[in-house]
N, C-alpha and C positions, 0 to 999 in steps of 0.2 A: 423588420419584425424582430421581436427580441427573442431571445435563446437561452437555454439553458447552457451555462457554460460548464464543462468540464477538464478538468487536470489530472491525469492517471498518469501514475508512475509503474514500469513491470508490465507493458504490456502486451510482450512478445508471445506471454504462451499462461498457461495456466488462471488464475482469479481473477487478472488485470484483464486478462485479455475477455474475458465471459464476461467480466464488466463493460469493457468498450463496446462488444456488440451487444450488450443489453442497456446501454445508456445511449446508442447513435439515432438518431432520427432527425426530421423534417425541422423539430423545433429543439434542436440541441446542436453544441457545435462541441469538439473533445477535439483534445490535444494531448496526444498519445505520446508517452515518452520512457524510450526503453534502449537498451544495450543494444540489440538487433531491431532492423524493421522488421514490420507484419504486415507482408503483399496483402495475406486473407481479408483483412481491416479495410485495407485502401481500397481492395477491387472492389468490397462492398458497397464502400461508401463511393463509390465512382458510378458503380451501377445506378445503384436507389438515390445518386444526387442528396449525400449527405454530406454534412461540412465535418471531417476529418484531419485531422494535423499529425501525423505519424514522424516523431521527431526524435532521431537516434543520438542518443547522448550516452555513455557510462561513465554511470553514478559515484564512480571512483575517483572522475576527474572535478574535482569539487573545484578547481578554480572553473569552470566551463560553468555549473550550475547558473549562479546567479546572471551568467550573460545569456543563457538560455531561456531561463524565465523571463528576463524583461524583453527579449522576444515576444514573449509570447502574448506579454499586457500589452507591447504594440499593435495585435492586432486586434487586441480585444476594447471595443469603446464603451464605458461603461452607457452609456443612455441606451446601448444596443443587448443590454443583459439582463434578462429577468431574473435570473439566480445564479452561482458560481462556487464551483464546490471543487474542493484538491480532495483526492485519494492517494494518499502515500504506501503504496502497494508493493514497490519491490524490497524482495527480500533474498539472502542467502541463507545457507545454513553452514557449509562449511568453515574453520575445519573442525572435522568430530573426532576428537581425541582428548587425552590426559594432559594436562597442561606441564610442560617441559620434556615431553616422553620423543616428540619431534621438531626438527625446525618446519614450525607453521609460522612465522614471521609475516611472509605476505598474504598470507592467507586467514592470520588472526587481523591484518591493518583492511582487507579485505572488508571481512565480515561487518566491522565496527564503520567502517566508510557506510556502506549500502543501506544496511541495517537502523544506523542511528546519524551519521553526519548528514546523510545526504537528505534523510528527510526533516533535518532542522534547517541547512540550508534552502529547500524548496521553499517549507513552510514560512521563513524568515521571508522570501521575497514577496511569497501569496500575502502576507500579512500587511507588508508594505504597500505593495500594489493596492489592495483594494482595502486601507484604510476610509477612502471617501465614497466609497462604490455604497449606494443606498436601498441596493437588493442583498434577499438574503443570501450570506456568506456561510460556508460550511467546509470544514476541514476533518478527513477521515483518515485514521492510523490504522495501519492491518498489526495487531503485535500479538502474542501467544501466550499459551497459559505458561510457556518456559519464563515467563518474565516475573513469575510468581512462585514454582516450582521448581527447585533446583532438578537439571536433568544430569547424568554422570556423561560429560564428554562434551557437553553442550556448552562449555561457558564463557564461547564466545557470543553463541549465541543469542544464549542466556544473558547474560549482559549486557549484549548491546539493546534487547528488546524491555528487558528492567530501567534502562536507561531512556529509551522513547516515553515509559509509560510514565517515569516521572517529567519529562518534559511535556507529556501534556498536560497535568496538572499544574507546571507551572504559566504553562501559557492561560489552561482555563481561568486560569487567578487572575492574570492580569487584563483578559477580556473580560474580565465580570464587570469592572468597572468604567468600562469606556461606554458612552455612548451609543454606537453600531457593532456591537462583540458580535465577533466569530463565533457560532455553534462547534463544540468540539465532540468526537467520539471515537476513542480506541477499541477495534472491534476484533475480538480473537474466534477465527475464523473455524477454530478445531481441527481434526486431523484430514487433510485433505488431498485425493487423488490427484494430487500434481508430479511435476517432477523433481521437487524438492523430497517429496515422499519417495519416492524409488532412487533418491541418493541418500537417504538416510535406510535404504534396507539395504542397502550396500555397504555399509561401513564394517569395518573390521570392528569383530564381539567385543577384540580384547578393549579398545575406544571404546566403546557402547555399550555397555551390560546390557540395557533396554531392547535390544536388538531384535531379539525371536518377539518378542513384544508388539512390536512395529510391523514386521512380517506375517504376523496372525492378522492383525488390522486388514492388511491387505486381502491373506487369504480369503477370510473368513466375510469378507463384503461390510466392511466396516466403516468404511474411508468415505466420506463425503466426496459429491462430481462436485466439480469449479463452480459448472452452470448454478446449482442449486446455489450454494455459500454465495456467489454473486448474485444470485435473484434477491438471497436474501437480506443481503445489506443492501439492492438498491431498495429495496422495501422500508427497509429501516431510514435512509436517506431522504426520501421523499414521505417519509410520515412527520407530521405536524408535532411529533413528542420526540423528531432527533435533538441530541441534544441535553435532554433532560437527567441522561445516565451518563457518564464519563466514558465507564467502563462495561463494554458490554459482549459479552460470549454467546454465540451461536446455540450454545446450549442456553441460554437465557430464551428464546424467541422458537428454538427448534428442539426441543426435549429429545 
């Protein structure tokens, strides 16, 4: 039987993971790929006999990438794939501060690893892999409106995701012209009740002017749940018009 195939990255806890369990089933197979496992994933998928790949890799160790992707096309044959989609999901946000105010060293090489290398390195081997693959292809970027709006403390952040969002237009350039092009969409999910959110209301004011800002978000029930953001980009994924926007925000589709 053929499957829908998926590639999540991130998908220990927050968007990645409300994706996993809202993309597992009878006729899908995912390959879940994150810093820590996720028993909750596995047990699932063990119970309801789904095909799950829970594959602990961090994102940091870029030489491991590409020998872990071609794992993963080893198990994947294409005459056995109805469709096959990468979601480039994990994210950091640290470190939040004024640039040169502290040694962030590993933790600015950090940010720009997870944020922007590792999802060109995924992307780069999904590309290669399923150059002859004759079902539709689809590649998904999680990136933020920081990548358009300067935030104060943010710029690593900031940066590295201004950085993804021109890498996917240079990729969509070059799929427009081939043949069998990848569908591409950079989708900024808004401000969301994860745990990235509650280490950004932890940051020191003097780093973050934005700060009580963040924390009202919170108070005042403002913050998007995962579940939701992830229903709504599998919506977007499986509509017949992915694709057709590059760049598309949460607030595009959920006012």
């Amino acid at each position: 039987m053929k499957k829908d195939h998926y590639i999540i990255t991130g998908t220990s806890r927050g968007i990645g993971e409300a994706l996993a369990h809202l993309l597992m089933g009878p006729q899908s197979a995912l390959y879940c790929i994150s810093r820590n496992p996720n028993p909750g994933l596995t047990t699932e998928a063990y119970v309801k006999k789904y095909e799950v790949h829970d594959i602990t890799l961090d994102l940091t160790q870029h030489h491991r990438i590409t020998e872990i992707m071609r794992n993963v096309f080893r198990e994947i044959h294409p005459d056995h794939v109805n469709s096959i989609t990468l979601i480039n999901n994990a994210g950091v946000i640290h470190p939040i501060r004024r640039v040169g105010e502290t040694d962030a060293s590993e933790k600015i090489a950090r940010n720009v690893a997870v944020n922007l290398t590792a999802s060109m390195l995924v992307t780069d081997t999904f590309v290669h892999e399923t150059l002859d693959f004759n079902c539709p292809k689809k590649v998904v970027f999680l990136t933020s409106g920081a990548a358009r709006r300067m935030v104060k403390g943010w710029s690593a952040y900031s940066a590295a995701k201004a950085g993804l969002e021109m890498y996917v237009k240079c990729l969509a350039d070059e799929q427009s012209a081939l043949p069998k092009p990848i569908q591409l969409m950079a989708f900024s999910p808004g401000v969301v009740d994860t745990d990235m959110q509650a280490e950004i209301r932890n940051a020191n004011p003097e780093d973050f002017p934005e700060l009580e800002k963040f924390r009202a978000f919170k108070e005042q029930g403002q913050l998007l749940d995962p579940e939701s953001v992830a229903q709504a980009l599998v919506e977007l994924i499986h509509s017949p018009e992915f694709g057709n926007e590059l760049m598309v925000s949460i607030r595009d589709i959920r006012p």
